[in-house]
C-alpha positions in Angstrom: 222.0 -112.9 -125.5 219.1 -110.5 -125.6 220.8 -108.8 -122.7 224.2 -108.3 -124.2 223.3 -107.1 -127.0 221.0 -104.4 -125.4 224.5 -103.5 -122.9 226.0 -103.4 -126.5 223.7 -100.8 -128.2 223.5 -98.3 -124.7 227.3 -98.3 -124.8 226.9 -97.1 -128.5 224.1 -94.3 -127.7 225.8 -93.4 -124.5 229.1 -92.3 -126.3 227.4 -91.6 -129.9 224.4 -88.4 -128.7 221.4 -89.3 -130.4 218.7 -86.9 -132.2 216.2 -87.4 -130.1 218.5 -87.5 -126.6 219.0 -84.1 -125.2 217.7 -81.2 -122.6 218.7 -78.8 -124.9 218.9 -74.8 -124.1 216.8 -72.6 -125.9 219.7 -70.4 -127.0 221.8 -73.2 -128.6 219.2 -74.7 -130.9 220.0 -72.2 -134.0 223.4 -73.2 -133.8 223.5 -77.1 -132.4 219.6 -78.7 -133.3 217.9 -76.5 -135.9 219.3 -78.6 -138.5 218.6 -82.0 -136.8 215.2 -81.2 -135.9 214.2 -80.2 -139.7 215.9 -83.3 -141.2 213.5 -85.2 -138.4 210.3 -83.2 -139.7 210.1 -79.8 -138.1 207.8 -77.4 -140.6 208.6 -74.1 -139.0 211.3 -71.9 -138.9 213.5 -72.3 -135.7 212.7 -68.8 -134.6 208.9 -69.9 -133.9 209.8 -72.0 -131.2 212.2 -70.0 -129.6 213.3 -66.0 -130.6 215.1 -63.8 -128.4 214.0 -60.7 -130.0 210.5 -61.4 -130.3 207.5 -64.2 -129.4 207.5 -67.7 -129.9 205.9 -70.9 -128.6 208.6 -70.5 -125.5 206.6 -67.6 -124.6 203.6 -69.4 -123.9 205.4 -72.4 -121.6 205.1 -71.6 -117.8 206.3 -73.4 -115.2 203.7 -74.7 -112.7 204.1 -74.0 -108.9 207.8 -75.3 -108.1 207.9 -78.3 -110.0 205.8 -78.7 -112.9 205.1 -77.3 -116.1 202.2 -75.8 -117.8 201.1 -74.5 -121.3 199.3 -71.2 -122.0 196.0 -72.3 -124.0 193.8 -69.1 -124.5 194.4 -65.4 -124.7 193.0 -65.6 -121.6 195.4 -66.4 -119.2 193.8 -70.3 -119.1 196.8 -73.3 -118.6 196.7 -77.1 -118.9 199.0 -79.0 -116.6 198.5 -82.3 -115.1 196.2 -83.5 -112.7 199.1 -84.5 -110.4 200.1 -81.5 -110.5 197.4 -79.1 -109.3 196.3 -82.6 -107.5 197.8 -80.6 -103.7 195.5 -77.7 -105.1 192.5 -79.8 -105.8 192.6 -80.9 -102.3 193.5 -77.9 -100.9 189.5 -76.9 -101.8 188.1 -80.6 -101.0 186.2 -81.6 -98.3 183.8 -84.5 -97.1 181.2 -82.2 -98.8 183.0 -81.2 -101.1 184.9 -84.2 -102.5 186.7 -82.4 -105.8 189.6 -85.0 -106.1 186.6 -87.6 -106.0 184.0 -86.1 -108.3 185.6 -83.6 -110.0 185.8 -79.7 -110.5 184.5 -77.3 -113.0 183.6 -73.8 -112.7 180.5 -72.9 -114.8 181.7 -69.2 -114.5 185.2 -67.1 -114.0 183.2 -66.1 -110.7 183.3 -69.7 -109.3 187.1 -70.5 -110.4 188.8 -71.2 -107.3 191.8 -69.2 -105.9 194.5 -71.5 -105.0 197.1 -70.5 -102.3 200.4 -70.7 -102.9 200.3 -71.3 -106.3 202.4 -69.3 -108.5 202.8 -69.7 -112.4 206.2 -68.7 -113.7 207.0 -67.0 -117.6 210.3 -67.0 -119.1 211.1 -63.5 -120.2 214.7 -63.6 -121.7 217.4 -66.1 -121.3 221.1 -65.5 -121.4 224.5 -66.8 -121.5 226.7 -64.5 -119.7 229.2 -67.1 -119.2 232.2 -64.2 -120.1 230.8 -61.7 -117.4 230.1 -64.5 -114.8 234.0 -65.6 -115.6 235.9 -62.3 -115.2 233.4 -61.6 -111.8 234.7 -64.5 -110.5 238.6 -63.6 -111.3 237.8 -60.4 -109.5 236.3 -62.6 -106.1 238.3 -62.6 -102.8 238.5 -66.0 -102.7 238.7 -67.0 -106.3 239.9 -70.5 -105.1 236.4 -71.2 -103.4 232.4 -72.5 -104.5 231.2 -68.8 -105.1 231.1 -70.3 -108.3 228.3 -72.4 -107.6 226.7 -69.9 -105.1 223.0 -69.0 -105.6 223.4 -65.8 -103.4 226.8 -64.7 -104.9 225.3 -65.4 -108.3 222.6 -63.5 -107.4 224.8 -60.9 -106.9 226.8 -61.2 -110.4 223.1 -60.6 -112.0 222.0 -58.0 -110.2 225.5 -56.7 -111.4 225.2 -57.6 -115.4 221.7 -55.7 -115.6 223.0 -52.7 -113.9 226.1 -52.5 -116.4 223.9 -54.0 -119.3 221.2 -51.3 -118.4 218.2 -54.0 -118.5 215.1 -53.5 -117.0 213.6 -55.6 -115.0 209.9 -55.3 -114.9 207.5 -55.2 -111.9 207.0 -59.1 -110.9 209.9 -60.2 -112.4 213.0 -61.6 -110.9 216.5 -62.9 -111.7 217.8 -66.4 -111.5 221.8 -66.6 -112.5 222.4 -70.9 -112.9 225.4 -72.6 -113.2 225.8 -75.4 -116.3 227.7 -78.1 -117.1 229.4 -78.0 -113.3 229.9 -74.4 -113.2 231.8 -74.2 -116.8 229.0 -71.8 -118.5 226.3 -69.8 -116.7 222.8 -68.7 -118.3 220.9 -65.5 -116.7 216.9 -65.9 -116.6 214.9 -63.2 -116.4 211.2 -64.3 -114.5 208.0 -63.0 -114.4 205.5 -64.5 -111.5 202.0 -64.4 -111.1 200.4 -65.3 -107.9 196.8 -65.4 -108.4 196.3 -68.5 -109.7 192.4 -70.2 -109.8 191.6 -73.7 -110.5 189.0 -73.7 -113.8 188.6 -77.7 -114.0 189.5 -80.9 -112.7 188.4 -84.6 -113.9 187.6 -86.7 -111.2 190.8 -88.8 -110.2 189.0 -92.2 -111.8 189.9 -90.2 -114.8 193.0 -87.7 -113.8 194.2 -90.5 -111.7 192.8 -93.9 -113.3 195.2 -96.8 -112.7 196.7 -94.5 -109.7 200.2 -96.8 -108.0 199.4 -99.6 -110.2 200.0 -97.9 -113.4 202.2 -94.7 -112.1 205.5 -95.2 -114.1 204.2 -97.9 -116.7 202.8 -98.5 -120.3 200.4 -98.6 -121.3 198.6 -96.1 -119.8 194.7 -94.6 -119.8 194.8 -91.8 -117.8 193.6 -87.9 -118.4 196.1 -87.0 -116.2 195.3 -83.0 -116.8 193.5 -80.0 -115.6 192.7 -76.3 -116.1 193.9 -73.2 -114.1 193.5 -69.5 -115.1 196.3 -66.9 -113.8 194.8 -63.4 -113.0 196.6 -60.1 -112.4 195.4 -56.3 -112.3 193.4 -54.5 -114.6 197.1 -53.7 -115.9 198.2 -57.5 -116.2 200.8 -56.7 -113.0 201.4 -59.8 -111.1 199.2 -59.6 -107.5 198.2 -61.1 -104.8 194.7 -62.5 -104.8 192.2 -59.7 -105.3 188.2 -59.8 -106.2 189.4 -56.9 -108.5 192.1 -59.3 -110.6 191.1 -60.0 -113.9 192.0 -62.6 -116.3 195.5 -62.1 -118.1 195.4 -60.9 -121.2 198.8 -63.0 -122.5 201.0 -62.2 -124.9 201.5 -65.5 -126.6 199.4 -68.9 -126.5 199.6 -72.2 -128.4 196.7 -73.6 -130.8 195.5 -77.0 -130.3 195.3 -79.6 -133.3 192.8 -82.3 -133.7 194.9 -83.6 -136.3 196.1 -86.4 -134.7 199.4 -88.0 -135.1 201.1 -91.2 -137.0 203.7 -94.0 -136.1 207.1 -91.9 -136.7 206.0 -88.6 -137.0 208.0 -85.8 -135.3 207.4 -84.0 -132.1 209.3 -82.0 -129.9 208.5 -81.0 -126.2 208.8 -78.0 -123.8 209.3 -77.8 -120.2 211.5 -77.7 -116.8 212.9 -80.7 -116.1 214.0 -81.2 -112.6 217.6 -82.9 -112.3 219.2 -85.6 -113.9 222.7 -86.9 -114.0 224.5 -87.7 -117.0 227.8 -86.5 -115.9 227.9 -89.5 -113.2 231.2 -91.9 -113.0 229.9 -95.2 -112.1 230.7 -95.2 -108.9 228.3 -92.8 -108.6 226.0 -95.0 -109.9 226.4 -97.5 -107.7 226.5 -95.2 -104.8 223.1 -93.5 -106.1 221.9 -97.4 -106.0 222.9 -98.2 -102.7 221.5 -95.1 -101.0 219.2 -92.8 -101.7 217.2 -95.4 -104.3 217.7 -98.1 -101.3 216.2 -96.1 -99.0 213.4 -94.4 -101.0 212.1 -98.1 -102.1 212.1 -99.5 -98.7 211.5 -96.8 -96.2 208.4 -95.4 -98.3 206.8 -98.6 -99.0 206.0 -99.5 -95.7 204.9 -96.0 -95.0 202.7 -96.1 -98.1 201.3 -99.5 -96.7 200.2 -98.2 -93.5 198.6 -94.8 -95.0 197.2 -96.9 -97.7 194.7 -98.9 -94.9 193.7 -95.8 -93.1 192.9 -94.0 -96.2 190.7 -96.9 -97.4 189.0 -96.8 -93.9 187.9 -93.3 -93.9 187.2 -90.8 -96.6 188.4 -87.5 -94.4 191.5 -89.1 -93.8 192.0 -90.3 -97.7 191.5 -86.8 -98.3 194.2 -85.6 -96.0 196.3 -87.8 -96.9 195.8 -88.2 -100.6 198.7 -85.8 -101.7 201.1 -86.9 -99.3 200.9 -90.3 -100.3 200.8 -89.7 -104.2 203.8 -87.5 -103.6 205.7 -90.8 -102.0 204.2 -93.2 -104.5 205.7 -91.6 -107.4 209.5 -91.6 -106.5 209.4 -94.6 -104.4 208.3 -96.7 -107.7 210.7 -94.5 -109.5 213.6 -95.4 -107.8 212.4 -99.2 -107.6 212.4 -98.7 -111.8 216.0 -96.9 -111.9 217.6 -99.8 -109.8 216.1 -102.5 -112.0 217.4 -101.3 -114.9 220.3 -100.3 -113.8 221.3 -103.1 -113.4 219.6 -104.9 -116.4 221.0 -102.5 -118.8 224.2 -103.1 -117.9 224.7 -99.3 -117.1 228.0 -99.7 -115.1 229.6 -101.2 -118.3 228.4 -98.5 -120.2 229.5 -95.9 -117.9 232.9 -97.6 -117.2 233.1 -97.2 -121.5 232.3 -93.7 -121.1 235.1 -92.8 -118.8 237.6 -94.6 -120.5 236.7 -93.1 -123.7 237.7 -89.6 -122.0 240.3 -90.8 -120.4 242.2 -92.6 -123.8 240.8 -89.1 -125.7 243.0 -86.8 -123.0 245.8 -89.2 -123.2 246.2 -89.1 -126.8 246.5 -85.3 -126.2 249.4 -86.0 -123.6 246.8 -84.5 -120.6 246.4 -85.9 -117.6 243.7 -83.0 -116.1 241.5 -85.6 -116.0 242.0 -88.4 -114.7 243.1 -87.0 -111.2 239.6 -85.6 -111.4 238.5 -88.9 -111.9 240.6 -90.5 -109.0 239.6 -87.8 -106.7 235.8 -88.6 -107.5 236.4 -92.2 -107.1 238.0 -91.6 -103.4 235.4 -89.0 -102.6 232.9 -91.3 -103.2 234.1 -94.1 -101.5 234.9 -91.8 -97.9 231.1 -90.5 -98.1 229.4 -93.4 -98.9 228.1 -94.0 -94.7 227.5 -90.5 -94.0 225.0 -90.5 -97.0 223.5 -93.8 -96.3 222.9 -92.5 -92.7 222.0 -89.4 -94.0 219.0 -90.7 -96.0 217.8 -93.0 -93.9 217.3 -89.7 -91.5 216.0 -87.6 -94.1 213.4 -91.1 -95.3 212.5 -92.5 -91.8 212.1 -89.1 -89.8 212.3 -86.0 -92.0 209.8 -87.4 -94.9 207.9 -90.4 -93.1 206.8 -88.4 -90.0 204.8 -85.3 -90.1 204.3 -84.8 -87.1 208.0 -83.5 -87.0 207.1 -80.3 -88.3 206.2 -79.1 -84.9 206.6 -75.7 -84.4 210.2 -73.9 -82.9 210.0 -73.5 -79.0 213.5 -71.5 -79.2 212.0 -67.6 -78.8 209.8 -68.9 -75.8 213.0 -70.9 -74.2 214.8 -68.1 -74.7 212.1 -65.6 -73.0 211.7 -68.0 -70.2 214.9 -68.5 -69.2 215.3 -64.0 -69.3 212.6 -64.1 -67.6 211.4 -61.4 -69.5 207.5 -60.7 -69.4 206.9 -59.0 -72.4 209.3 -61.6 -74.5 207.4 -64.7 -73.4 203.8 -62.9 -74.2 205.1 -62.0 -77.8 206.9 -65.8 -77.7 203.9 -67.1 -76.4 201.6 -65.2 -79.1 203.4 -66.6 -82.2 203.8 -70.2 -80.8 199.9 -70.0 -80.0 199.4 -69.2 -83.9 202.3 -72.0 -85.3 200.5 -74.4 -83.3 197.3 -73.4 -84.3 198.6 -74.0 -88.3 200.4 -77.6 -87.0 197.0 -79.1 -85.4 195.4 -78.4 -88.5 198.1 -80.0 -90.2 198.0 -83.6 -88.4 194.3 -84.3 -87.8 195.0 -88.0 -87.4 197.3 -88.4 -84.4 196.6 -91.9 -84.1 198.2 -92.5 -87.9 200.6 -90.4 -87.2 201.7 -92.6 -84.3 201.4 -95.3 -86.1 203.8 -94.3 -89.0 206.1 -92.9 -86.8 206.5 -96.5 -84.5 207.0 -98.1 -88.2 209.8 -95.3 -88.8 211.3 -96.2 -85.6 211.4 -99.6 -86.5 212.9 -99.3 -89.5 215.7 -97.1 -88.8 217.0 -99.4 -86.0 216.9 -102.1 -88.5 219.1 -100.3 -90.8 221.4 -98.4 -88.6 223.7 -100.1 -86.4 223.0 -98.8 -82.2 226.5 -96.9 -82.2 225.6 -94.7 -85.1 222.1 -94.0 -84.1 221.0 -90.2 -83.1 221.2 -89.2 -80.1 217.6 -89.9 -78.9 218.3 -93.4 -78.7 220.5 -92.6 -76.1 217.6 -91.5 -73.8 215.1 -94.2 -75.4 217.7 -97.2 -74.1 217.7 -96.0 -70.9 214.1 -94.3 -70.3 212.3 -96.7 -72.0 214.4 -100.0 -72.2 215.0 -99.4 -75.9 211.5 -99.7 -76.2 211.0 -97.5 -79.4 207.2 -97.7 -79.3 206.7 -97.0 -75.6 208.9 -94.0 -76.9 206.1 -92.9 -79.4 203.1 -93.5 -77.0 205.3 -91.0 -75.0 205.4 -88.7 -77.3 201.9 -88.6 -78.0 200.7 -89.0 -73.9 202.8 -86.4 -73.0 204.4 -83.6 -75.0 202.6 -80.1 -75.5 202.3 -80.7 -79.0 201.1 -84.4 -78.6 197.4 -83.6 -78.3 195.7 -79.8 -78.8 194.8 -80.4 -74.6 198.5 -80.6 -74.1 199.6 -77.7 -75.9 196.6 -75.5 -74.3 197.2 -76.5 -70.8 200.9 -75.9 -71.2 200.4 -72.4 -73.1 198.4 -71.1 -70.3 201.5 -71.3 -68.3 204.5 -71.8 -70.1 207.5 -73.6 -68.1 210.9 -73.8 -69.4 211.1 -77.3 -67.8 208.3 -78.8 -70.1 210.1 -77.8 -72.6 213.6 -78.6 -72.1 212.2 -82.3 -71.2 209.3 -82.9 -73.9 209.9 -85.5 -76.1 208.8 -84.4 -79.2 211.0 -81.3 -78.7 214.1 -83.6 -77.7 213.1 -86.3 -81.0 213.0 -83.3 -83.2 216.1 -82.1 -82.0 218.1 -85.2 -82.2 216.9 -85.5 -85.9 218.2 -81.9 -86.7 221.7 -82.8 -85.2 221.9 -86.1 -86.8 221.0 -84.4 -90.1 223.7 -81.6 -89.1 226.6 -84.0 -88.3 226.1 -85.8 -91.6 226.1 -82.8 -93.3 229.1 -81.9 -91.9 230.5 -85.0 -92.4 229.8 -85.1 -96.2 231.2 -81.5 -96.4 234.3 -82.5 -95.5 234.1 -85.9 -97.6 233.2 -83.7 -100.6 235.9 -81.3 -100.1 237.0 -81.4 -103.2 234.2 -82.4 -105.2 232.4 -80.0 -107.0 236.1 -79.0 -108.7 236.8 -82.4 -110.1 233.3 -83.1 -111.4 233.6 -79.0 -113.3 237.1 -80.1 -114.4 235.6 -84.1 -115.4 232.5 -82.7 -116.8 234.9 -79.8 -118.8 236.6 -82.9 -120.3 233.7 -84.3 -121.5 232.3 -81.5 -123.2 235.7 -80.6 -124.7 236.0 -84.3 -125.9 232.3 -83.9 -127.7 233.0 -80.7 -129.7 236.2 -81.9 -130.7 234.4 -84.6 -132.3 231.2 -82.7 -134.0 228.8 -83.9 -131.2 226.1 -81.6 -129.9 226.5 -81.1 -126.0 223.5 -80.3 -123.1 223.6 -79.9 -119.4 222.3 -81.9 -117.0 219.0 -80.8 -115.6 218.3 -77.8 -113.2 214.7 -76.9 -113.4 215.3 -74.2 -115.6 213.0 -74.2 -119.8 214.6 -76.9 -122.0 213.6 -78.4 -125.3 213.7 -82.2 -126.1 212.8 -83.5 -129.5 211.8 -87.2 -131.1 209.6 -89.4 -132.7 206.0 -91.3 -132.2 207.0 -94.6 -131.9 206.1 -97.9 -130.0 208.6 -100.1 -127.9 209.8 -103.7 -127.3 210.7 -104.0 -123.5 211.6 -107.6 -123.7 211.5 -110.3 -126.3 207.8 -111.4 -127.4 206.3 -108.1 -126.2 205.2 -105.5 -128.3 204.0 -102.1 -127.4 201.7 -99.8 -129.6 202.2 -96.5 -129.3 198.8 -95.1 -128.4 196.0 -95.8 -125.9 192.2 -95.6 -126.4 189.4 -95.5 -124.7 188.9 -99.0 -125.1 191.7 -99.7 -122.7 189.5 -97.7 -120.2 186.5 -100.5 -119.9 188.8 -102.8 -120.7 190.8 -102.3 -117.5 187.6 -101.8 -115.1 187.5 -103.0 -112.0 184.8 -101.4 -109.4 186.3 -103.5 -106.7 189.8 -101.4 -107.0 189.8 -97.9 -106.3 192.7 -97.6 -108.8 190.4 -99.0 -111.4 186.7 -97.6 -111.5 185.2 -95.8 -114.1 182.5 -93.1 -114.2 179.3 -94.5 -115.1 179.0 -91.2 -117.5 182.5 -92.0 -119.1 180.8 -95.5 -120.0 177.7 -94.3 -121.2 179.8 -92.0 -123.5 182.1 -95.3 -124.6 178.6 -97.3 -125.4 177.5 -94.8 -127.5 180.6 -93.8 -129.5 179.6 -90.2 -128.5 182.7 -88.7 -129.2 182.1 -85.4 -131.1 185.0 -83.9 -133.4 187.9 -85.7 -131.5 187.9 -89.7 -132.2 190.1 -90.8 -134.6 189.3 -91.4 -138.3 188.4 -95.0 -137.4 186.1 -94.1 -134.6 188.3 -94.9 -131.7 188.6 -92.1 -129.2 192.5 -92.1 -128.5 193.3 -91.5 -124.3 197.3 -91.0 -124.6 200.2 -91.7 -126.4 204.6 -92.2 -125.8 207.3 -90.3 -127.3 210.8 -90.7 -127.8 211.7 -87.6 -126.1 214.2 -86.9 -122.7 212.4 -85.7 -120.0 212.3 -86.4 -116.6 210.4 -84.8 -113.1 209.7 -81.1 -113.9 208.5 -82.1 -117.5 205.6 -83.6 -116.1 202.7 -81.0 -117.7 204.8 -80.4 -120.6 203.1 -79.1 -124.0 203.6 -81.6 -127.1 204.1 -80.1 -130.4 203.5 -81.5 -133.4 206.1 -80.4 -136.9 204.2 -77.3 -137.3 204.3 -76.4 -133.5 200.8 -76.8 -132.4 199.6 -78.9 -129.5 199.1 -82.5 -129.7 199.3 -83.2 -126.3 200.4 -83.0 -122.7 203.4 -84.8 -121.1 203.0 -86.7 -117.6 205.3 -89.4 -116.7 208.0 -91.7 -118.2 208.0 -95.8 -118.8 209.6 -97.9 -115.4 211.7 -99.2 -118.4 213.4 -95.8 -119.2 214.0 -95.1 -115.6 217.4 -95.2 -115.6 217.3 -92.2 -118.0 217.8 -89.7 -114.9 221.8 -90.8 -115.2 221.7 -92.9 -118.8 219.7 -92.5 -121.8 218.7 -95.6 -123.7 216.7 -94.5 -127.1 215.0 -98.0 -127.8 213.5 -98.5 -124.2 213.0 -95.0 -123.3 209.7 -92.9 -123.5 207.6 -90.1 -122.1 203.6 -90.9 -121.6 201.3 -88.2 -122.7 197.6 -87.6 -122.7 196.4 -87.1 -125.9 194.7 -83.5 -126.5 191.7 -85.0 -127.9 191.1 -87.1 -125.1 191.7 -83.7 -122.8 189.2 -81.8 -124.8 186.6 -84.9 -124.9 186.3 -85.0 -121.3 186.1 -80.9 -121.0 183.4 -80.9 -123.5 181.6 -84.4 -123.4 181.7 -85.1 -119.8 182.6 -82.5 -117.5 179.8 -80.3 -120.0 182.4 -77.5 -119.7 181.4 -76.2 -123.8 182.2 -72.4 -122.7 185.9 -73.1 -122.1 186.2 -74.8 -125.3 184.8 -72.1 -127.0 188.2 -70.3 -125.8 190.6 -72.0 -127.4 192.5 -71.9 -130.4 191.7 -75.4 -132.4 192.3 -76.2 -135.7 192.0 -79.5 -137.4 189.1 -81.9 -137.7 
């Protein structure tokens, strides 16, 4: 019973949007949410949070490296983000000596924060829907027929284009990004500014950042302080620079004020952020394809590569180290796909879906259009042809691409080429840069002997999944050389190619052959993967022919359908600055269970266990519990709150996300979703979903009270009790 009638309400908020569903665009919120968000609680004027013509709380939301977000939290250039976020940074400057991820990280001075390569932070300078220009380019295009439409480099081209006839500058360090929406039916232009001297201020030690690690990744409730603190630096001019001892701190233009007013059941809060992808445009056999595939693989293939790393990391602390970010990296989508394949199918999110289409459908009908449904039928078929070649297609991207490192051996392709001209002065340059790629792969695979291990596992794996007709081509060689013998095959590897061993590689550089090469295993495996991934690519290019056109035309009809009928309409996901807005509220997952809707500190000791890494806390963290030494951030009752969940729709991307509270100050920072709400990436359920977030007290208690960090307090802008 309690089933159906949970199928019964999704159907309802999948074709009814909800308030607080939606990855809305900054540009549409006068016109589609300002209302909606005041009647919810918003205390400031629309134009605070987001103004084209002049600052607002957009200004001061960055996004994090590639794939997070971060918020701007002194004048100073200082951002929070989460701990899993910088957590490849953090190790990037840990050692066996220097154990960061394990003890922490705080710099007592800006001379000790700690420049992080390869870390960018990324501001949002303008935003704008050129959908009209974008439209009569395309008219103009060659081929107007073809997928130029959803072509970064020719879009890159149409922006260059609108600034030069719009006479827009664009600024030193900035760049443009042109993105298409809603399947290519409206495009927005973003104009970005990147800084690349980027220093790590402050990390928690991960029995804090990371407390309740695989365990409690994806579930609620949660007790993490799943944050940290970087600082972006530029020239004495605030230009975006490479890493320079004469960088200084940037002076920003706009950063957010911190409350320590606390929140209530109910109360409105709205978030800020990149989210990733998402797929709410899906037919259901998409769905079920999604299922079947990717998710499938993901859940299997990863969990007994997690297993293996998880023993050797335990083993040895050099090679947890290594390892650590790898591993968390696998953890977190291989229990997310786990959660969105539960619940897909407890939801009842086919039905829903199915209820969906045929909503469109009957709408168009009733309008004597058939546009459609062909769309539709086309998808249907398109999905049925590709089905294999994607199921093949992740399995190789899972069990070789992902689950082996030691795949990303270096190119041998100049050298081959040079040895076979015969060309002295080609193979010493050839020889030269492969000297220096192998130099960067050795120090990427320390641990040979887990990497071999892994990889047999991978082996394994794959032949259980794929039938020995479809298999790459290696197997070919493997059946005959070595008796189908996969991990004879392996040991091969390892024995006997030049990048097998740093004695292999140096022997063979001293006196390059073009033999070894054409005959080293490695070389061969690596090759057979990039065909295998090739053909299936080609393969699903032709299956998806037609693809991309139905799903603009299906996804056209659905947002033609909405308007028609007064509903407010967003795009799916693209990493690109959205807003999301909600409640504080608690949750009922299933009958008898009640969720609160905030964590304390209590929950910490509570959930101690020194015999689980997952589960230890400090021995300073507890002496702080015992003697409620909490300063100016415990609640009024004394408790010192560690996170709270929100209502909001967010996804990967948002992970680092500022929390406002109605009058735009910030309450908190986002970090992960519930394993219930997992199906939200293709279906939003407002009862079951919710976003995690670390409560801003808790962030500033462990700054202050433990890490003894009272100097980058002092920076910030806090108001409240």
């Amino acid at each position: 019973m309690k089933r159906h009638l949970l199928t019964a309400l999704f159907l309802t908020t999948l074709l009814t949007a909800r308030a607080d569903e939606g990855m809305w665009m900054l540009t549409d919120l006068k016109t589609q949410n300002a209302a909606a968000m005041q009647e919810m609680g918003l205390l400031i004027p629309i134009e605070s949070v987001y103004n084209p013509d002049s600052l607002s709380l957009k200004d001061a939301v960055v996004q994090f490296g590639g794939g997070c977000t971060g918020e701007v939290i002194s004048s100073e250039g200082l951002v929070l983000t989460n701990h899993h976020c910088g957590y490849r940074y953090i190790q990037q400057h840990s050692s066996v000596k220097h154990d960061y991820l394990t003890e922490g990280f705080v710099a007592q001075a800006r001379n000790e924060e700690l420049p992080c390569k390869g870390l960018t932070v990324t501001f949002i300078d303008r935003i704008m829907d050129i959908t009209p220009f974008v439209q009569e380019q395309l008219k103009r295009d060659p081929d107007p027929q073809g997928t130029n439409y959803l072509s970064p480099a020719y879009l890159k081209q149409v922006a260059e284009r609108f600034v030069q006839a719009e006479g827009i500058e664009v600024g030193r360090g900035c760049s443009l990004e042109l993105k298409p929406f809603y399947g290519g039916n409206r495009y927005y232009l973003f104009i970005k500014k990147t800084y690349r001297d980027i220093r790590m201020v402050l990390a928690p030690p991960s029995s804090i950042g990371k407390f309740g690690a695989d365990t409690d990744n994806w579930m609620w409730p949660r007790h993490t302080g799943d944050f940290c603190l970087f600082r972006i630096y530029a020239t004495p001019t605030g230009e975006p620079a490479d890493y320079s001892v004469v960088n200084m701190p940037l002076r920003v233009k706009q950063h957010l004020r911190i409350s320590l007013n606390g929140y209530s059941e109910g109360d409105f809060a709205f978030v800020m952020g990149f989210p990733g992808r998402n797929w709410r445009y899906m037919i259901s056999d998409e769905v079920k394809e999604r299922m079947e595939t990717t998710n499938f693989m993901r859940i299997h293939v990863r969990d007994a590569r997690q297993q293996l790393l998880q023993k050797e990391m335990q083993a040895d602390a050099a090679t947890r180290i290594h390892y650590a970010a790898v591993y968390a990296q696998s953890a977190n989508y291989w229990k997310n796909a786990l959660g969105m394949n539960e619940g897909l199918v407890s939801l009842d999110v086919f039905d829903a879906k199915r209820a969906q289409e045929q909503e469109l459908l009957q709408w168009e009908a009733s309008r004597g259009d058939t546009t459609c449904a062909s769309a539709y039928r086309t998808i249907e078929d398109i999905v049925a042809h590709r089905r294999p070649m994607l199921y093949h297609q992740q399995l190789i991207q899972e069990a070789f691409v992902t689950g082996m490192d030691f795949m990303r051996i270096p190119s041998t392709e100049s050298l081959a080429a040079a040895l076979k001209e015969k060309n002295a002065k080609r193979i010493r340059r050839a020889t030269d840069s492969l000297r220096l790629a192998a130099d960067r792969y050795f120090q990427s695979v320390p641990f040979p002997k887990v990497e071999s291990d892994v990889a047999k596992e991978m082996m394994r794996l794959y032949t259980g999944y794929m039938p020995a007709e479809q298999r790459i081509s290696i197997f070919q060689t493997i059946d005959k050389r070595f008796k189908g013998d996969t991990d004879k095959f392996i040991d091969a590897c390892f024995e006997h190619s030049i990048f097998g061993s740093r004695a292999n590689f140096d022997k063979f550089i001293n006196q390059p052959s073009l033999h070894q090469l054409e005959d080293d295993w490695m070389i061969l495996f690596k090759a057979s993967i990039n065909d295998g991934l090739a053909q299936t690519t080609r393969d699903m290019q032709e299956a998806n022919h037609n693809y991309n056109r139905a799903h603009q035309t299906w996804v056209k009809g659905m947002i033609d359908m909405q308007q028609a009928q007064g509903r407010p309409i967003y795009p799916d996901a693209n990493l690109t600055l959205r807003l999301t807005y909600g409640q504080i509220l608690p949750y009922s997952p299933t009958d008898g269970i009640e969720y609160e809707h905030y964590t304390t500190l209590r929950g910490v000791i509570e959930k101690e266990d020194s015999t689980n890494f997952e589960f230890v806390v400090p021995d300073k963290l507890k002496q702080l519990y015992r003697t409620k030494d909490y300063g100016r951030y415990a609640m009024p009752d004394g408790e010192m709150p560690v996170c709270f969940v929100i209502n909001t729709d967010q996804t990967g991307g948002n992970s680092g996300s500022p929390v406002f509270n109605a009058r735009g100050e910030l309450i908190g920072t986002g970090f992960d979703r519930n394993f219930e709400g997992l199906t939200g990436d293709i279906a939003f359920h407002p009862t079951l979903q919710r976003a995690s977030c670390v409560d801003i007290r808790y962030t500033l208690f462990i700054i202050e009270k433990y890490a003894g960090a009272r100097h980058i307090i002092d920076e910030l802008d806090i108001v409240g009790e």
